[in-house]
N, C-alpha and C positions, 0 to 999 in steps of 0.2 A: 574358149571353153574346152573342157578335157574329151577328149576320143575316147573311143571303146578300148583302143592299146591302154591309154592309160590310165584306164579304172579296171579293167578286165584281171579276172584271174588267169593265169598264163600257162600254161604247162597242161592243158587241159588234156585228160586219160578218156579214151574212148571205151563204148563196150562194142565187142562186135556181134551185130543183127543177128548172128549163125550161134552164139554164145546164150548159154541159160539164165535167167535172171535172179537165181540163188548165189549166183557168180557176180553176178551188179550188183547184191545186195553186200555182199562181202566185200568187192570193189569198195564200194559208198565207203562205207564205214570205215574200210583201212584208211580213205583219203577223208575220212571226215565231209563228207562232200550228200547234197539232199537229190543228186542227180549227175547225171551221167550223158554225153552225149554219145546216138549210136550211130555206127561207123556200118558201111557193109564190107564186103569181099576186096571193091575196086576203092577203098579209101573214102567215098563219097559218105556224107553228112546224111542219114537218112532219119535222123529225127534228134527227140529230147526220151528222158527213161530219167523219171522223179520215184522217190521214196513212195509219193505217195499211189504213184502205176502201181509198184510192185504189192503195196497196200492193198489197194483199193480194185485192181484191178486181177489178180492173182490171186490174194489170200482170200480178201473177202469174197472173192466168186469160190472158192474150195479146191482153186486149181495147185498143182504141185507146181513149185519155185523151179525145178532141177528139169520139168517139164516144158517147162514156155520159154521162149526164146525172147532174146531183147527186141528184134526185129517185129516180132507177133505184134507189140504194144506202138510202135512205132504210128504215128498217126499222120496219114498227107504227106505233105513235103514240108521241111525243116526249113524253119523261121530261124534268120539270122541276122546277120547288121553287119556292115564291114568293120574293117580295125581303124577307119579313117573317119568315122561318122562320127558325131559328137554327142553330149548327154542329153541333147534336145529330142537328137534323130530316135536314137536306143528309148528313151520314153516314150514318144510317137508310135514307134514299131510295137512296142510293150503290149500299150494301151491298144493298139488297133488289132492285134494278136491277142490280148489276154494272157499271156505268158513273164512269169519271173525273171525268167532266166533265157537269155540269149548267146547261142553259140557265135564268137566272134572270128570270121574270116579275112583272110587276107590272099587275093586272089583267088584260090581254089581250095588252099591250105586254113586247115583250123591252126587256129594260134591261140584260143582259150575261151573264156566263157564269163558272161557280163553279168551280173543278179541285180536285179533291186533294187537291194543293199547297195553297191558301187554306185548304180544310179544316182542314188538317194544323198548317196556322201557328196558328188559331181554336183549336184543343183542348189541354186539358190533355196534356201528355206522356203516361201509361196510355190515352184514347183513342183519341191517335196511331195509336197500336200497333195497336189492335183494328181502328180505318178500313184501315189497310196490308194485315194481315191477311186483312178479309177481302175486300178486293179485288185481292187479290192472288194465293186458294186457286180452283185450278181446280175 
């Protein structure tokens, strides 16, 4: 069955925690990308920063973009999956997370970022289903 290396988008661009999120919105968008992983000071993975954060969390509250930092929105500790795990694990974590998108590690180092989608292409068609399901059930 395929790893997270080889479904994962690779080259993944960090935003750093200390960084405004008018700057990840601009990010995003140069990389065509619905999300961001955030990086702090010491290189450490301190979360996810989705389109829909800077939405929902930023605009829709009235806050200014150039004001709140990536870090602000950062939520717990950062859900991830190794680069070794396969597309069984990565939907497991998903679904037990709630999460799209998974930052994919390899030892300490980010090496890129799983969505879904990658998932979704890695599994048998009846898996499909169940990944969609249940990330998808409020």
């Amino acid at each position: 069955m395929a790893t997270a290396r080889d479904i994962m988008t690779s080259g993944a661009e960090c935003i750093g925690a200390e960084e405004h999120v008018l700057l990840a919105a601009r990010k995003m968008a140069d990389l065509g990308v619905g999300a961001l992983p955030i990086c702090g000071t010491d290189n450490k993975l301190k979360g996810m920063l989705t389109d829909r954060d800077i939405v929902v969390k930023v605009l829709g509250a009235g806050k200014d973009p150039s004001a709140v930092t990536a870090g602000e929105l950062a939520q717990g500790e950062a859900v991830t999956i190794g680069a070794d795990d396969d597309a069984e694990e990565i939907m497991a974590t998903m679904t037990e997370h709630r999460v799209r998108r998974l930052p994919v590690i390899d030892g300490h180092d980010l090496i890129g970022v799983v969505a879904q989608a990658d998932v979704a292409r890695a599994l048998p068609d009846p898996l499909v289903g169940d990944l969609l399901d249940a990330l998808s059930t409020d």
